[in-house]
N, C-alpha and C positions, 0 to 999 in steps of 0.2 A: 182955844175953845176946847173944851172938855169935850172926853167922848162916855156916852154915859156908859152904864155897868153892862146892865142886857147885853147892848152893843160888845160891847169890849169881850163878854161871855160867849157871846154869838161867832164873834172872828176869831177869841181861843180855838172854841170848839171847830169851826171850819178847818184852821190853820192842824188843828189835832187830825183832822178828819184826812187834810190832804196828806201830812205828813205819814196819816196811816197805811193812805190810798198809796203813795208813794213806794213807802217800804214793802207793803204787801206786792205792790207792780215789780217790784227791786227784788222779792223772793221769788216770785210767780219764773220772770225772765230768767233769775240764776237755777232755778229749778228745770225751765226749757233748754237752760244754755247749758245744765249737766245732765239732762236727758240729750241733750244731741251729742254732748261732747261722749256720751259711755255709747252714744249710738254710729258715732266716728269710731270710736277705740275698737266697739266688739266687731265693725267693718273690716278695721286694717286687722285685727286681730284674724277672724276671718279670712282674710285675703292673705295675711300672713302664712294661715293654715295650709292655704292652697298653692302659695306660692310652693312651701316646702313640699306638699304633697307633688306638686309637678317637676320640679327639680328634683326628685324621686325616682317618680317616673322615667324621667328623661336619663336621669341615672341607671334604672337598671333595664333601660330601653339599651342605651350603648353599650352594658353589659352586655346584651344579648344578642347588636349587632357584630361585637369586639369576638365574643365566643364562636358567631357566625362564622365572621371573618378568618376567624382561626382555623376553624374546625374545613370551611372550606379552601384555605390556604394548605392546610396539612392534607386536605384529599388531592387537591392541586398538584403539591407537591410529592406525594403516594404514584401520581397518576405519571406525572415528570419522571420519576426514579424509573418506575415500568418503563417506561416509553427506550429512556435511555439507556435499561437493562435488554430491553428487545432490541432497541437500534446496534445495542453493542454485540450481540449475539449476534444477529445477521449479520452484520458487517465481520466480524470473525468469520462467521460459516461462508460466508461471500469470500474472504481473505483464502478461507481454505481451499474450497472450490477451483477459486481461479488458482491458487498454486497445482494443485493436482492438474490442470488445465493445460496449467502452459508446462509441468513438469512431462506430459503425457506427449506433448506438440515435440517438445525434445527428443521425446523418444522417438516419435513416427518422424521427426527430421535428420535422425542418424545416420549417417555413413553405412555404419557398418550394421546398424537393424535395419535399414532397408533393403539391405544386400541376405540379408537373412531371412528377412521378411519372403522375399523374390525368390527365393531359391525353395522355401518352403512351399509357398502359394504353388510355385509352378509345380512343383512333386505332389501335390494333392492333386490339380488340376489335371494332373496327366495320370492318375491311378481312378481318378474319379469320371471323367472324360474318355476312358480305355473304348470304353462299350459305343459311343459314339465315333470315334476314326475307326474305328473296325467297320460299324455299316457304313459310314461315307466313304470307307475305303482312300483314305488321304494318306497319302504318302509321308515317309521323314520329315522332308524341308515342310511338307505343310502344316503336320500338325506343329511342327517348331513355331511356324508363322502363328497359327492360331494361338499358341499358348503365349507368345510373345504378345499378342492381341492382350488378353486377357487380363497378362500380369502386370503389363504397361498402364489396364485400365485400373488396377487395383490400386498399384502405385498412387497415379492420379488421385485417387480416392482419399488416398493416406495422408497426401500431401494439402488436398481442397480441407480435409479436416482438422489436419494443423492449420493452416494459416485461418480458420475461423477460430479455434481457439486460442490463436494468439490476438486473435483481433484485425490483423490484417490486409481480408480479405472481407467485403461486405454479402451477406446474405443473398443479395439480390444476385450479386455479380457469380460466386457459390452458385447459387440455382440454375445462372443462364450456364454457365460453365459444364457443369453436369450434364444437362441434359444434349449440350451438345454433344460431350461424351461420347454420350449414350446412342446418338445417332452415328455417331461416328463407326463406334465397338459396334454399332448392330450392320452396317454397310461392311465393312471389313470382313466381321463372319461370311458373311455370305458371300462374298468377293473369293474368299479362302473354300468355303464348301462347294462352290460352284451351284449350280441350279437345284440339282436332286440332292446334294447335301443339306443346304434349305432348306427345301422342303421336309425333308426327316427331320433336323433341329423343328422347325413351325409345328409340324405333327405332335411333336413329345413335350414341347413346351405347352402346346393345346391342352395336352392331354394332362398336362401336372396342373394348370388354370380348372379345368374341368374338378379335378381329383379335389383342390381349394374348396373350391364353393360345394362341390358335396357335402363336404364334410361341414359346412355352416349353416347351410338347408338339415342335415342330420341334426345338429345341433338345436336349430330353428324349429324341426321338429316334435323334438324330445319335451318342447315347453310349449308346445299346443294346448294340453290341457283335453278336455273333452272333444273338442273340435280338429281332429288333427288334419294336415293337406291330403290331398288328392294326390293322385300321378299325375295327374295333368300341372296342377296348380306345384306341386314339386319340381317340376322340369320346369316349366316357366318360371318361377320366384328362382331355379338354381342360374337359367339364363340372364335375367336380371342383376343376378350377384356375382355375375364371372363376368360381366362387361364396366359394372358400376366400381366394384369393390377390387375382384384381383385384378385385373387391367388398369382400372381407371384411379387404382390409391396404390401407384406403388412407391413409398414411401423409406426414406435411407435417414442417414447421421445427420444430412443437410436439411431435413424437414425439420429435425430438433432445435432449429436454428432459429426458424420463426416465431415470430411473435405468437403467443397463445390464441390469441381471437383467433389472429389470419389458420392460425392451423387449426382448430377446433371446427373454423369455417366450411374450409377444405372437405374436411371429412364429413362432416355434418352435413355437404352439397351433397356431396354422391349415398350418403344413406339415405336423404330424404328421397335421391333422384327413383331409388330401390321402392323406397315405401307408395310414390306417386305411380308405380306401374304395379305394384301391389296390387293397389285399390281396384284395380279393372279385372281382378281375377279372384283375389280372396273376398269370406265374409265381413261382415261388418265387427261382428269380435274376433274375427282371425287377424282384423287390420289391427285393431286395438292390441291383441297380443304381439303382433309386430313391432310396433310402432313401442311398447315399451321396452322390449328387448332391444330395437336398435337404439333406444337411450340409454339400458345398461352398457350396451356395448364400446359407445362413446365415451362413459365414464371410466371403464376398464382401459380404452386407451390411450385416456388422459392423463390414468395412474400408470402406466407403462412407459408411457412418454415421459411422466416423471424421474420414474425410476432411473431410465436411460439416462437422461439430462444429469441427473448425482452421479451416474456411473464414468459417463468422461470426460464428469469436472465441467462443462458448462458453464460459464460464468453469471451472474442474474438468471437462477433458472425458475426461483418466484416468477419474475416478470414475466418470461418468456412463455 
């Protein structure tokens, strides 16, 4: 069967038609398909960008933790050198210290400088002491006794002081030691004076406690400023400082032994004990001016304390 012309024209053109629709759908698609593919490319390109720009980043981030590092390493290390240039210095001067220490113990433990020692002490003792057996009126054999008292207890002294700077003999043990000494050397006296020679030693020793605390009330005074004391308030504040202070801080080689605190304490007790009887007799800025003088005061004999402590070698005498 024949297919006529029309026909045959008609399905040309269809076939032209789809073929066109076709290629044109075939351009349209490869046209979206390199619209996506340049819209892929300028992504990773993009992401590319950033990738570099963050590993950049992160580059000259560790840079500048590395320089941190360093810079803090090198202060580290600055701070270590000190450390170990100070630890080495103290430990030197520590090394020195206690040489002179135990070289000084040598001495006060010598045979023959304690014999010299003894033989001096007693010749001062007895040129100095003249004027006392003259009033007690003590005979040869006793003033013998008493100076044998005396220089027995210095000895004593020479020796408690060596064996804390060799180490030892403990502080604590040092302290009881001492002071039983001291009751000792003070019972003996007067065993040796008899009653009324006591009493004249008690008199004159009063009377040198008195002589003390004037001269610290004087002092006390001198820094009143506009408000100066009373007579009254002068004799009271001088009783207060001759019971607190010369009596109650008498203080030797064996106090430089303690600990800082424990001895800063000490002393810090009986000024404050001063300034609490203060309060019921002086003004309100009389107290104030007190109150900061007995704090200069404390600090003057912290630096004295020091001083002493370098002077007979002492060992840790930071710490102490």
């Amino acid at each position: 069967m024949r297919i006529p012309d029309k026909m045959q024209f008609a399905l040309l053109a269809a076939g032209l038609l789809l073929a066109g629709w076709e290629c044109w759908q075939h351009v349209r698609q490869g046209r979206e398909l390199a619209g996506i593919e340049a819209q892929v490319r300028s992504g990773e390109q993009e992401l590319e960008s950033r990738r570099s720009a963050l590993t950049a980043a992160e580059a000259r981030n560790q840079e500048v933790v590395d320089a941190e590092g360093r810079a803090g390493n090198e202060r580290l290390l600055n701070l270590m050198r000190e450390r170990a240039a100070a630890a080495r210095s103290i430990s030197e001067s520590a090394a020195q210290t206690h040489a002179f220490g135990n070289a000084l113990a040598s001495v006060l433990d010598s045979p023959d400088q304690k014999q010299a020692d003894k033989s001096l002490t007693r010749d001062q003792m007895r040129a100095n002491l003249d004027l006392l057996f003259k009033m007690t009126k003590l005979s040869p054999e006793k003033i013998e006794q008493y100076l044998d008292v005396e220089t027995d207890n210095k000895q004593r002294d020479a020796d408690r002081l060596a064996a804390l700077l060799r180490g030892s003999m403990s502080v604590a043990d040092a302290l009881s030691q001492r002071d039983a000494d001291r009751q000792q050397q003070e019972s003996q006296r007067r065993e040796i004076l008899g009653p009324e020679g006591a009493a004249f030693l008690d008199s004159v020793a009063d009377g040198m406690r008195n002589d003390a605390a004037q001269r610290l009330v004087a002092a006390i005074q001198q820094n009143m400023g506009g408000e100066p004391l009373t007579p009254d308030q002068t004799g009271k504040l001088q009783g207060l400082i001759k019971t607190e202070i010369v009596m109650g801080l008498s203080l030797d080689n064996v106090d430089l032994f303690r600990p800082l605190d424990q001895w800063t304490q000490m002393v810090s007790d009986r000024q404050q004990n001063v300034v609490q009887g203060a309060a019921g007799f002086l003004s309100a800025s009389q107290l104030e001016t007190f109150k900061e003088m007995a704090a200069l005061n404390l600090k003057q004999m912290q630096d004295q304390r020091t001083q002493q402590i370098k002077a007979l070698g002492i060992q840790n005498a930071a710490q102490n």
